[in-house]
MARTORGU-180197 format. One line per 2 residues: for each residue z, y, x of C-alpha. Coordinates in nm, 3 decimals, padded with zeros to 5 digits. Example, Ala and Ser with C-alpha at 12.3 -4.5 7.8 and 13.67 -1.06 7.14 Angstrom:
00.780/-00.450/01.230 ~ 00.714/-00.106/01.367
END
This chain:
00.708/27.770/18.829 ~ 00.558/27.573/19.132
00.724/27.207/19.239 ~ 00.761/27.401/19.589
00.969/27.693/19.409 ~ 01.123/27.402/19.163
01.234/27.225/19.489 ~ 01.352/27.528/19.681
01.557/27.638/19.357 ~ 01.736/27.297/19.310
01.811/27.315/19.656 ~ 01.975/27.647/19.654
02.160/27.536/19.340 ~ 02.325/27.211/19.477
02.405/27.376/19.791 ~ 02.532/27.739/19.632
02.526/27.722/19.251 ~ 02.675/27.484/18.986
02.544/27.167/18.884 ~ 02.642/27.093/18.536
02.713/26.704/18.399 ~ 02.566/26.612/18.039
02.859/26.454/17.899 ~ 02.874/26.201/17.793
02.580/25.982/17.926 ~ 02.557/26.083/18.253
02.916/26.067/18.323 ~ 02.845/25.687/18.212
02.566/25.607/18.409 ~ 02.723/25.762/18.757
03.029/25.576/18.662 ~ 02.817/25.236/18.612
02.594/25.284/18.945 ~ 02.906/25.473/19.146
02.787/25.771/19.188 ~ 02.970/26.066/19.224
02.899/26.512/19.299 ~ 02.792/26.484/19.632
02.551/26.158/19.555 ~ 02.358/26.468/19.327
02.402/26.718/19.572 ~ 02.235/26.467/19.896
01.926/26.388/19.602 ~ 01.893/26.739/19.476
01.904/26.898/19.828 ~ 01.681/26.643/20.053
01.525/26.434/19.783 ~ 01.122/26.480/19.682
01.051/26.654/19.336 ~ 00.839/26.365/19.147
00.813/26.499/18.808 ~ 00.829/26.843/18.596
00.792/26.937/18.187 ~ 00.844/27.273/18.115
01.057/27.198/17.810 ~ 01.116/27.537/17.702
00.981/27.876/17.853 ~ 01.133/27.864/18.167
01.357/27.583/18.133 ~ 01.235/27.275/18.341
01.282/26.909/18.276 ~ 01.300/26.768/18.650
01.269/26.407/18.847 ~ 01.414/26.391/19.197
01.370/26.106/19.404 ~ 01.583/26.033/19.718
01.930/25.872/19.840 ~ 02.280/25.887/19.810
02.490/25.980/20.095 ~ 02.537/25.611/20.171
02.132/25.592/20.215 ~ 02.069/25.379/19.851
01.788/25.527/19.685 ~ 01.883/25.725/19.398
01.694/25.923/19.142 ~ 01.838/26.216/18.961
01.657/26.322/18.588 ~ 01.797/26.753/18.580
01.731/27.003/18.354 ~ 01.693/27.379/18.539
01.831/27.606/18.346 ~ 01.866/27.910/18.583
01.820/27.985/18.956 ~ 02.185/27.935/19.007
02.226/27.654/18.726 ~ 02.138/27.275/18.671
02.189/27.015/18.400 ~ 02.228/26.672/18.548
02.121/26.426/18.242 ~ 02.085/26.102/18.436
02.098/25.945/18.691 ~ 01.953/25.549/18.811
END
């Protein structure tokens, strides 16, 4: 998959499809930096794709780089899973 596709698909997934939370460290690292959903969502659906891995066929290992909704810069470490499903496992 291309970073443009990558980029599109995260998009379409924080905006229309499910973003899942690996429990429990990134529940602890959004609770230590206070960020919540829709910090994800504003990264995942305006931020800049850094870095892929394809970990697995088809499954992509992804660094996003943008801000919160309060403007703080904020970078977002996802696993794609689907075109409708992420894996949040970090966030700093």
């Amino acid at each position: 998959m291309e970073k443009d596709n990558i980029s599109e698909t995260l998009r379409n997934i924080a905006r229309f499809g499910k973003i899942l939370i690996r429990r429990p460290h990134c529940l602890e690292r959004m609770e230590e930096r206070n960020v919540n959903m829709d910090d994800i969502e504003n990264v995942l659906i305006w931020g800049t794709v850094e870095e892929t891995e394809e970990i697995k066929t088809g499954i992509w290992k992804c660094v996003v780089k943008g801000n919160d909704i309060d403007g703080d810069e904020l970078t977002c470490v996802a696993i794609l899973l689907t075109e409708t499903n992420a894996l949040c496992i970090t966030v700093f």
